[in-house]
C-alpha positions, 0 to 999 in steps of 0.5 A, a space after each residue: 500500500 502507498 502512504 504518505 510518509 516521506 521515505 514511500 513518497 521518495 522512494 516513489 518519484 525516484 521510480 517515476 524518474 526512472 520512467 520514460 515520458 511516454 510511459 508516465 503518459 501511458 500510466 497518468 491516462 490509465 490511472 484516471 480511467 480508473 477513477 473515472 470507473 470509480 476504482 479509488 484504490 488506495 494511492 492511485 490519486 498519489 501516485 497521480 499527483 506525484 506523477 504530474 509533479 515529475 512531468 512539471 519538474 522534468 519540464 523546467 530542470 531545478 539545478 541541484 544544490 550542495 550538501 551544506 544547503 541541502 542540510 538548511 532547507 532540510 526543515 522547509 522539506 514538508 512545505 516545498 512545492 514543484 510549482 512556478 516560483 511565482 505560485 500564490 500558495 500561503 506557507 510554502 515556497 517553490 523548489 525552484 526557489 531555494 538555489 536563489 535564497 541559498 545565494 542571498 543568504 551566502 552572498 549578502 545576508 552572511 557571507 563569511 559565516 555562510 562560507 565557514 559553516 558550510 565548509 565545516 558540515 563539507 568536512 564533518 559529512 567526509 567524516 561520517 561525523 553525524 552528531 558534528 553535522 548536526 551542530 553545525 547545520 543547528 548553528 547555521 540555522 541560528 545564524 541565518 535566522 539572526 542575520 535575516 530578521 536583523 537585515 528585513 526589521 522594518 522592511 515591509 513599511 519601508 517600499 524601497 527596502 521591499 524592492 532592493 531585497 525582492 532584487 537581492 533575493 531574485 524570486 518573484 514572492 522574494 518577501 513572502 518566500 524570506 517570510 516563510 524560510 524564517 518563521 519554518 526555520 524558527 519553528 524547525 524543533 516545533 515542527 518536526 516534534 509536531 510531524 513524529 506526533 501526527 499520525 503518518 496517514 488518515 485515511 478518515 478525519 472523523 470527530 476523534 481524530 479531529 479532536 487529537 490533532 487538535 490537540 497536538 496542534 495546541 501543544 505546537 502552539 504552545 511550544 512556539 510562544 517560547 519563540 524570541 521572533 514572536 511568531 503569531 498562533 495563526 502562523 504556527 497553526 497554518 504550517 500545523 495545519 499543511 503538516 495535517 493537510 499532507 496526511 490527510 487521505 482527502 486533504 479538504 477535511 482540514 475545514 472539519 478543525 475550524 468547524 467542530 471548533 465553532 460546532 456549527 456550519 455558519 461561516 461567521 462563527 467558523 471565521 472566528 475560531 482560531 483554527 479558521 486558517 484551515 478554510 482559507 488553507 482548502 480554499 487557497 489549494 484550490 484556487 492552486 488546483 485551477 490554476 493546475 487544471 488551466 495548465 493541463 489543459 493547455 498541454 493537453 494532458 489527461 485531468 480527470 483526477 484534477 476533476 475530481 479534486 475540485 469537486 471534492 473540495 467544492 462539495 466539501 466545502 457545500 455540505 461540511 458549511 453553509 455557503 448560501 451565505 454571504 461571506 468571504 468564503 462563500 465568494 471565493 468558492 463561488 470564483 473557484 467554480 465560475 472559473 473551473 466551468 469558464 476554462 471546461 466550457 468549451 472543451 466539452 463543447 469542442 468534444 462532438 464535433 471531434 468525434 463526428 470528424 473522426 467517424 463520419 462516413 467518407 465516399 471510397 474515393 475520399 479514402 486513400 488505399 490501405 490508409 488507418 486513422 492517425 492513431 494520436 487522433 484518436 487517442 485525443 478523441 478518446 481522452 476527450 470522450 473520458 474528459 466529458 464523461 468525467 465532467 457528467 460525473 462531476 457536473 453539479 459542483 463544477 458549475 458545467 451541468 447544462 453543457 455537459 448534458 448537452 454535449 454527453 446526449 450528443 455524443 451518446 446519439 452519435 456513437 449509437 447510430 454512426 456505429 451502425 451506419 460504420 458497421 455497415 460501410 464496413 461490410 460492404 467495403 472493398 480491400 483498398 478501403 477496409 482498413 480505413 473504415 475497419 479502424 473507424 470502427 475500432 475507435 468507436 467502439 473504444 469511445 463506445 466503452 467509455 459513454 456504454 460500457 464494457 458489455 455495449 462495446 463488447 457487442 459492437 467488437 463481436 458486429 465488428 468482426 462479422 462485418 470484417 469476415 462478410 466484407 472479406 467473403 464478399 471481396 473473394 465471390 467479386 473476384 471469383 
């Protein structure tokens, strides 16, 4: 079984690496027609999550870093992301964003301790020397949390500040990302105690578990307040809450915190518990997750388990809290799904009329001898075909019900009389147009097993086939 403990999910992208590229494609489009089955086996949707995070990461290369400054972002492990440095998601940093902090750091926050420290762990790791190791990187955490708070006091009231360490650092969130390095590098000890406590895998967030993580998370807070920098409760709950969210078999019940908090679904009295971080935290993943799904779409990748998220969260959200009322929240999801049914909208309408173009029936002279349906055409066709299929199923929470019903009769009376009229095209066709009008077939009775079923389409092989064998009997008394 896949978890989501640290050493399963590495060992898990180092085997994805190893994959070819039309091998990962292979396995994410087979993997979301399992979903699209409602087959959730456990770790399916993990293993599709890390499979995109290996297709992004391979697409935009992250020069590797030395062992010292591997050591110092150790702790910001659980809170990295492979997504663009320009990412807008609240208590991470990007991955590719740590080469350019570890050059500030050494270049202008403290560049002789950098260089000195560093050398030292270089010489200690040589040694095997684990416990020195740990000393020094502790040391260099110390330092480095010193000369960062020490060289941004004040920088957010001061514009030109603001804009020469944005220039310093070189990340598109320079402010935010020096933000978050210091308070994770702060809360380092806090954290990770808080991480070996949670449990490494809830599959359920029920009352009880809801309850002690909780708990651990007060204690977290508690343990912080002992912090010299002054951290606010809301921001050691916030990574509390990505620690619980990264082991969270559905990471939208994180809300569950702030609701059983409040004991009610009204979205006023969950905003004033100290744990309504948790809905803005869901929200904001899935403001991330539309940005994702516009990105996937333009590459034009499989997405039904981005579907999927999405809906999720959005019915999460609905059925956990009252979201007829106005409030922030309530606008927020409203945005999330107006956008997700802008981006669908005319892909599920493009989908019919890309079928109808791939099985319409062609005159023989229209027809090149021995010529077959481009096999890429038809694999996009069937991904579309899926594509609507997934938005049926996922219509009402992605604001796409009237379209995609639309689009979904239209296909479903298409593929249910152009199949007969291709059947018969089939049986009468002369050996120069068989193999054309013999692979119109095949692909509709792949696009048949997904709007049909297995059963449908195995009725429509079997017709196939008997077409095929009239055609060629047929062929043989013409020439006799």
């Amino acid at each position: 079984m896949i978890t989501s403990d640290g050493q399963s999910i590495e060992r898990l992208r180092e085997y994805l690496r190893t994959l070819t590229p039309q091998a990962r494609s292979m396995l994410v489009q087979e993997l979301e027609r399992n979903l699209l089955r409602e087959d959730e086996s456990a770790g399916n949707e993990l293993i599709l999550q890390e499979l995109r995070r290996t297709i992004r990461a391979e697409a935009q290369p992250v020069s590797r870093i030395g062992d010292a400054a591997r050591l110092f972002f150790a702790p910001l492990e659980p809170f990295l992301i492979d997504a663009p440095a320009d990412h807008r998601r609240s208590g991470r940093i990007a991955r590719v964003s740590l080469e350019p902090i570890w050059a500030w750091v050494c270049r202008d926050v403290m560049p002789a301790e950098a260089k000195a420290l560093s050398e030292d762990i270089d010489r200690a790791l040589l040694a095997d020397d684990r416990s020195k190791v740990d000393q020094l990187v502790h040391a260099l955490h110390e330092r480095a949390i010193a000369r960062i708070r020490e060289s941004s006091a004040g920088i957010r009231l001061d514009e030109k500040a603001r804009r020469r360490l944005a220039v310093q650092v070189g990340t598109p969130r320079a402010i935010e990302d020096v933000a978050t390095l210091v308070a994770l590098l702060s809360l380092r000890d806090v954290l990770a105690d808080l991480a070996r406590r949670l449990p490494s895998h809830i599959r359920v967030f029920d009352r009880n578990e809801i309850d002690a993580v909780t708990k651990q998370i007060d204690v977290a807070v508690a343990q912080s307040s002992l912090d010299p920098g002054g951290l606010r409760k809301t921001d050691v709950c916030l990574y509390g809450f990505i620690l619980v969210m990264n082991r969270l078999a559905a990471p939208w019940q994180l809300i569950r915190i702030a609701t059983r908090a409040a004991e009610s679904d009204d979205t006023v009295r969950v905003a004033e518990t100290p744990y309504a971080a948790a809905v803005t935290l869901v929200l904001g993943e899935a403001e991330n997750m539309v940005g994702e799904l516009r990105s996937e779409l333009r590459a034009g990748r499989p997405i039904v388990s981005m579907l999927k998220a999405i809906h999720d969260v959005a019915r999460g959200l609905r059925s956990e809290m009252d979201m007829s009322v106005e409030s922030p929240w309530s606008r927020q999801l409203a945005a999330i799904r107006a956008e997700v049914s802008s981006l669908l909208k005319a892909e599920i309408e493009a989908t019919p009329g890309y079928v109808r173009r791939l099985l319409r029936p062609r005159a023989i002279k229209d027809i090149a001898p021995g010529s077959l349906l481009d096999s890429i055409d038809v694999n996009e066709a069937e991904m579309r075909v899926e594509f609507v299929g997934a938005c049926r199923q996922y219509a009402g929470e992605l604001a796409v019900n009237e379209v995609t019903m639309k689009a979904y009769s239209e296909l479903s009376l298409y593929l249910e009389t152009g199949t007969k009229v291709l059947l018969d095209s089939l049986r009468h066709a002369a050996d120069s147009d068989r193999p054309f009008r013999q692979s119109q077939v095949e692909a509709a009775i792949r696009f048949c097993r997904t709007v049909f079923g297995n059963e449908y389409a195995g009725l429509l092989a079997k017709a196939a086939e008997v077409a095929v064998q009239t055609a060629a009997a047929e062929g043989k008394s013409a020439r006799a």
